[in-house]
C-alpha positions, -999 to 999 in steps of 0.1 A, spaced: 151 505 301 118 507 277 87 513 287 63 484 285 30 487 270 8 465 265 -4 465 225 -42 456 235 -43 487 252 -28 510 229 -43 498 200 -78 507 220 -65 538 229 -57 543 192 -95 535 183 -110 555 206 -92 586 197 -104 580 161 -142 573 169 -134 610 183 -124 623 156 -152 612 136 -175 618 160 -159 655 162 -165 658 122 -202 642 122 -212 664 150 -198 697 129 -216 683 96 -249 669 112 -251 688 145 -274 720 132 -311 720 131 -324 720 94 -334 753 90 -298 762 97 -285 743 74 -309 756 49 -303 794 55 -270 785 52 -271 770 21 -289 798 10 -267 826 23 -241 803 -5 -262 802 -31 -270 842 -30 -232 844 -29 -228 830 -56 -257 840 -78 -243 880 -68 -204 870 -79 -219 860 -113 -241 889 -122 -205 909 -118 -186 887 -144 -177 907 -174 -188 883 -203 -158 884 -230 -180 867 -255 -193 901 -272 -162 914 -276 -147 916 -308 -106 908 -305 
């Protein structure tokens, strides 16, 4: 024979597991202090900045 469940409950069960998820994801985005998310932004920005002074510009070149 099948379990019964009662759908109230699982549907709450379901909800609650979600808010968790988000509240896993908002706690990852919006968890660190500002001036970590700053130096972090900045440690991208360098990255970035050094990848494109080591591009090889093609437009010079004659073909």
């Amino acid at each position: 024979m099948a379990e019964l469940i009662n759908l109230r409950s699982a549907r709450k069960r379901a909800r609650r597991e979600q808010d968790a998820q988000r509240a896993d994801a908002n706690r990852l985005a919006h968890g660190q202090p500002k001036h970590v998310r700053a130096l972090e932004a900045e440690k991208q920005a360098k990255a970035k900045r050094d990848l494109d002074r080591h591009r090889i510009d093609k437009e010079g070149i004659d073909q």
